[in-house]
C-alpha positions in Angstrom: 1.3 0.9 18.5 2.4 4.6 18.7 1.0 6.5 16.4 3.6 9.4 16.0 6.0 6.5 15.2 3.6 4.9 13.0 3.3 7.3 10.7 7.2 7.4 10.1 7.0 4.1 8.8 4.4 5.2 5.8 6.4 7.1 3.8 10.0 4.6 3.5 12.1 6.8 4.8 14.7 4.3 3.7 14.1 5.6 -0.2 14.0 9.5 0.5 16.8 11.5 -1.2 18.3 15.1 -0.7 15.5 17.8 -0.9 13.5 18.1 -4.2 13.8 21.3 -6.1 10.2 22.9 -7.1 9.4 23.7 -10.7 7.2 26.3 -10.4 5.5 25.8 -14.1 3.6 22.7 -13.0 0.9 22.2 -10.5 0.9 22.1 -7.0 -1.7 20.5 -5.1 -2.0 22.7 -1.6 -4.6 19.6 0.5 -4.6 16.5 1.1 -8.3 16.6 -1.4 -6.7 17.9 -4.0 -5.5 13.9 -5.2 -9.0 13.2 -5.3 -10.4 11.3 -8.5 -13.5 11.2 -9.6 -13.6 10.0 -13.3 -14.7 6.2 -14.0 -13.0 3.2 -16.1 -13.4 -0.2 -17.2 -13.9 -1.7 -14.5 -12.8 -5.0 -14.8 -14.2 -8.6 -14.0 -14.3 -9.4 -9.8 -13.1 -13.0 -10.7 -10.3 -14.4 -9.4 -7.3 -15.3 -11.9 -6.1 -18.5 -11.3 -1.9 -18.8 -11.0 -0.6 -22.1 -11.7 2.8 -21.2 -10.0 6.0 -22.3 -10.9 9.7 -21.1 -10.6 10.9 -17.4 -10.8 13.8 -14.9 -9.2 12.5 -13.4 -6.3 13.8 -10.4 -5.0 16.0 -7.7 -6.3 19.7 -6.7 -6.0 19.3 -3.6 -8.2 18.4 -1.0 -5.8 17.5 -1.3 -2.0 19.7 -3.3 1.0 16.0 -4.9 1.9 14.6 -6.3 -1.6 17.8 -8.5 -1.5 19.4 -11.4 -2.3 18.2 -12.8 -5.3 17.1 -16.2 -5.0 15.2 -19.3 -6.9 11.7 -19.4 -5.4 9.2 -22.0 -5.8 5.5 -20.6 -5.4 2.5 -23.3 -6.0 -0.6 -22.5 -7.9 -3.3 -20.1 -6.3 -6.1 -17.7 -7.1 -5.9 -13.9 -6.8 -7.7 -10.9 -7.1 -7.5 -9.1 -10.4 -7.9 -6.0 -8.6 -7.4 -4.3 -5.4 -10.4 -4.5 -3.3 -12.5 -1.7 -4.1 -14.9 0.6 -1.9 -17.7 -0.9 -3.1 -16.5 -4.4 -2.1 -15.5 -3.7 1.4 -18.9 -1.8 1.8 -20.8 -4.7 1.2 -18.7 -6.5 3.8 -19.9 -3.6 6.0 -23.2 -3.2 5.0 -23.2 -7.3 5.2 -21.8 -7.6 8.9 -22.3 -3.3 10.8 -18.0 -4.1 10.9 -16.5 -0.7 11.9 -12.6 -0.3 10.9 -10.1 0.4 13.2 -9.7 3.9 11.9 -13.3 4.7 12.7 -12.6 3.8 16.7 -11.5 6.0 19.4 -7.7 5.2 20.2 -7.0 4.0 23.4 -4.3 5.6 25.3 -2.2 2.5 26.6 -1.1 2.2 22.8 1.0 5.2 23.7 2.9 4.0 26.6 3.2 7.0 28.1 1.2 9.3 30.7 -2.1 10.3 28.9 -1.8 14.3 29.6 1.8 14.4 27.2 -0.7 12.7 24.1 -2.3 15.6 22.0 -6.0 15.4 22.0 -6.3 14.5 18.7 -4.0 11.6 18.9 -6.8 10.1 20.5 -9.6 10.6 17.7 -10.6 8.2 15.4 -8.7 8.5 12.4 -5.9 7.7 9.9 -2.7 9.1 8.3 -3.0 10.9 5.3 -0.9 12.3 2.7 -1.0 16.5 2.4 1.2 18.3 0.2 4.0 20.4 2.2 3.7 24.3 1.8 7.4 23.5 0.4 10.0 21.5 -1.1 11.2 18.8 1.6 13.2 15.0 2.6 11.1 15.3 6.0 8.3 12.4 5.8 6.8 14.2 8.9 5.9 17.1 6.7 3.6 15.3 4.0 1.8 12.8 6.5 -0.3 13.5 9.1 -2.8 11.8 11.5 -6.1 13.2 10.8 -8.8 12.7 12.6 -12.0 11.8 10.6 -10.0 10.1 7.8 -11.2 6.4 7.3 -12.1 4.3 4.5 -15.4 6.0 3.6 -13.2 9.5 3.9 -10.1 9.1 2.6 -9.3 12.5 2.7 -11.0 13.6 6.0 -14.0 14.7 7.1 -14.4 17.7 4.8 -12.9 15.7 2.0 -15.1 13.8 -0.5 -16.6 10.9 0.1 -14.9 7.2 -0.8 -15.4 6.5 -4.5 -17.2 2.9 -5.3 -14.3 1.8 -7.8 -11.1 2.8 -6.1 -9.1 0.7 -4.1 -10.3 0.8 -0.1 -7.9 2.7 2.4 -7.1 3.5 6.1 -7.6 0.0 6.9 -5.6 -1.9 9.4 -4.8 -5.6 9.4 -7.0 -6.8 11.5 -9.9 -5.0 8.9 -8.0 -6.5 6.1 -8.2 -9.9 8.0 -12.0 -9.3 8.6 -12.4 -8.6 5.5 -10.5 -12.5 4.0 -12.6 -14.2 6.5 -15.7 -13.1 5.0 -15.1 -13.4 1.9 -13.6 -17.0 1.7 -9.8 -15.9 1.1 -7.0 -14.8 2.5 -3.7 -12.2 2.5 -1.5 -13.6 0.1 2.1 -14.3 1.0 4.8 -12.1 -0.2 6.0 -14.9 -2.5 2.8 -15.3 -3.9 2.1 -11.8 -4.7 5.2 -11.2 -6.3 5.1 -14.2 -8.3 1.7 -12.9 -9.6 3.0 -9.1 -10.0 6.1 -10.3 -12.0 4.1 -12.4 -14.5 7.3 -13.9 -16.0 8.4 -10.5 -16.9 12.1 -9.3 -17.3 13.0 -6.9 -13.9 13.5 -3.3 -13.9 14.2 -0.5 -12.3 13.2 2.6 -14.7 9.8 4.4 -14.0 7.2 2.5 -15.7 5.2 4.2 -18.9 2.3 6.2 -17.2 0.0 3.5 -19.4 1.1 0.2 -17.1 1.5 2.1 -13.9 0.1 5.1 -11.8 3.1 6.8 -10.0 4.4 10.0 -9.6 5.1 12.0 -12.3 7.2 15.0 -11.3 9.4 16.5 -8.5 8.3 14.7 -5.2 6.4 15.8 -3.1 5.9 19.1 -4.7 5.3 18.9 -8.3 2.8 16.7 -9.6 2.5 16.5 -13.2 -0.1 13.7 -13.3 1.0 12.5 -17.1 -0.8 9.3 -16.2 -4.0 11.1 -16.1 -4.0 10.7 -12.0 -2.8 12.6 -9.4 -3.7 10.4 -6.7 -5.5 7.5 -6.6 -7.3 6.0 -9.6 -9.9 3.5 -9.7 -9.3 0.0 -10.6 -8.9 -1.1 -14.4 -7.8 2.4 -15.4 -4.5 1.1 -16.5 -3.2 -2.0 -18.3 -3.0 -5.0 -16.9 0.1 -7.4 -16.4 0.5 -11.1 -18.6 -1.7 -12.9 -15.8 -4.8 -10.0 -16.2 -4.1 -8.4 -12.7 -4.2 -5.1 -12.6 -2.2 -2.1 -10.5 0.3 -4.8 -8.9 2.7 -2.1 -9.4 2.1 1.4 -8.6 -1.7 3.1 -6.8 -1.5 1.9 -3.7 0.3 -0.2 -1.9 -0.8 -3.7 -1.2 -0.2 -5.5 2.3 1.1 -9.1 2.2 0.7 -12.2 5.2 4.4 -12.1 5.6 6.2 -10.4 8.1 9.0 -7.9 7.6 12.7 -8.4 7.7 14.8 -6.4 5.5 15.8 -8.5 2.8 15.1 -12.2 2.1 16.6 -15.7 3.3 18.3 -17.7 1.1 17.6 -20.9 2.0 13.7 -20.4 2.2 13.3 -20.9 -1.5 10.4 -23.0 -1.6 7.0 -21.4 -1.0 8.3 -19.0 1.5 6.4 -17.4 4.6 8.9 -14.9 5.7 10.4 -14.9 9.4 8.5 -15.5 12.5 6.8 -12.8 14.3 9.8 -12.9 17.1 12.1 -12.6 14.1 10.1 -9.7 12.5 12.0 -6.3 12.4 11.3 -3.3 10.9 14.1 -0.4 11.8 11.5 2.1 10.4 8.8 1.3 13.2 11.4 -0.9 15.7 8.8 -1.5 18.2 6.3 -3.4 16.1 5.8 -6.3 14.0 5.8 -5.1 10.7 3.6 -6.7 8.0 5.6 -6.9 4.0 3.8 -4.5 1.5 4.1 -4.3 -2.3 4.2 -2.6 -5.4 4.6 1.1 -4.2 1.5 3.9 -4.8 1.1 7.0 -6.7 3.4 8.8 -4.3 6.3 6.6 -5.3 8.9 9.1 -8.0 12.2 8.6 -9.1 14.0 11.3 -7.0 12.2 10.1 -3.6 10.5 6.1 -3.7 11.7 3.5 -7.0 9.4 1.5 -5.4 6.9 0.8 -8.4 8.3 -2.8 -9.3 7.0 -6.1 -8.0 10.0 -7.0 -6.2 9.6 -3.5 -3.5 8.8 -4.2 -0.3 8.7 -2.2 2.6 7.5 -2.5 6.2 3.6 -1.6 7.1 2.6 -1.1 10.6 -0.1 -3.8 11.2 -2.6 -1.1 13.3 -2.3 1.9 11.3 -4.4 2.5 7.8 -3.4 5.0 5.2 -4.1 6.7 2.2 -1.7 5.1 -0.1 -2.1 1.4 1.1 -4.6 -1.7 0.2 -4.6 -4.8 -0.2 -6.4 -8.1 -2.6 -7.2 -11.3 -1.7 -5.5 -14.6 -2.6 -7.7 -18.3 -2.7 -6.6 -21.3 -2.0 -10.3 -22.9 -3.9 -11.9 -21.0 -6.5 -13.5 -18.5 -5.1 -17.7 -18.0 -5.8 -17.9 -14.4 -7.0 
């Protein structure tokens, strides 16, 4: 994994547009703290919903090369989260088992592949790519993420950041923490079929932002003008918005949530029938070439309409498997009925 690479592939570069303009009568957050949250909702129940599966479109044709073709897909029944896992809920997986994340472990130099004098110092920290406001309007991924060291799931925002709230979805994790995490609890990553079948709910598709009450995006000029209409600014604790037909909440829009399959832009189709997504020799991602990308879903907060249309359940973007971030997550799918 190379890190400065890595943290190309965050953003989508595929979805950024021509600069933004800035409106100067709305906010501006100036550090990477500044999308912190700290109010409280409903939080809902931890049980899993059961989805008796059945026959929808999968994929879109409406918008981006890599959500495409259309096709007839057969998903069986399963269990899913309602909800992203939380802080809380990976920290008594922690507390539990003394796991330490990815993120909170020094990075070894060989993931570089070159001579270990030409990697900066702090590439080598322990830490995670985070979102920070650019002093000014720009298209450039590279100036809104950066690695910082410190930055993990119990500091989202850095060291001198607050501290991890209990109901928000858990960050900075890679998928080898995500995997940890499935084998403890009894479950598993759900496949991209499944996870769109569950975010869909037998809804019609669309392509317009959703209504700040079903989904928390961006509301404004990205990345420079922030309006937070949906009460949010970054990200917001589970339950804080409604949920979809099925009860799940946030499969569209908060943070992103990782998926089993791997990534090829668009979709096969001839696999129509429970679908895994290609091989890990077939895996390609031209946003992080050298890896095997894992399929993510839903979009985040960061996700506008001049920059990311991403806040549907047919997006899907690549997600470098060793990297966390402050916009991604993930929830757990069962093939039993889970004990709670």
């Amino acid at each position: 994994m190379h890190k400065l690479v890595a943290v190309a592939a965050i953003c989508g570069l595929a979805a950024c547009n021509a600069p933004p303009s800035k409106d100067a009568s709305a906010p501006t957050p100036t550090k990477a703290s500044d999308f912190a949250a700290v109010v409280t909702c409903n939080q809902p129940s931890r049980t899993p919903v059961r989805i008796d599966g059945g026959t929808f479109v999968m994929g879109s044709n409406a918008l981006y090369a890599e959500e495409g073709p259309e096709r007839q897909t057969i998903v069986s029944g399963f269990w899913i989260d309602p909800h992203e896992v939380t802080n809380h809920q990976f920290a008594e997986f922690v507390d539990a088992t003394a796991y330490v994340t990815v993120a909170e472990k020094p990075v070894d130099p060989a993931q570089f592949g070159v001579p270990v004098e030409q990697i900066p110092a702090f590439m080598l920290e322990p830490g995670s790519a985070v979102f920070t406001p650019p002093e000014r309007p720009s298209s450039r991924y590279s100036d809104w993420w950066e690695y910082l060291p410190g930055a993990n799931w119990r500091r989202p925002y850095g060291p001198d950041g607050p501290e991890a709230q209990p109901d928000q979805p858990v960050v900075h994790l890679a998928w080898d923490d995500m995997l940890a995490y499935a084998a403890w609890k009894g479950g598993r990553i759900p496949t991209e079929a499944e996870w769109e079948f569950a975010a869909s709910a037998g809804a019609e598709k669309y392509t317009e932002q959703p209504d700040p009450r079903f989904a928390n995006s961006w509301q404004g000029v990205f990345p420079v003008v922030n309006e937070g209409s949906d009460g949010f600014k970054g990200i917001a604790p589970v339950g804080c918005f409604e949920p979809n037909a099925y009860g799940l909440y946030d499969m569209v829009g908060n943070v992103w949530e990782v998926t089993a399959d791997y990534f090829r832009p668009g979709h096969d189709p001839a696999e129509q029938d429970n679908p895994r997504g290609p091989s890990e020799n077939a895996a390609y991602d031209p946003l992080n070439p050298g890896l095997a990308s894992r399929v993510m879903k839903g979009g985040s907060y960061l996700c506008a309409p001049n920059y990311c249309q991403r806040y549907r359940p047919e997006s899907r973007q690549g997600r470098d498997p060793g990297l966390g971030a402050s916009n991604v997550g993930f929830r757990l799918a069962y093939d039993q009925p889970p004990e709670v």
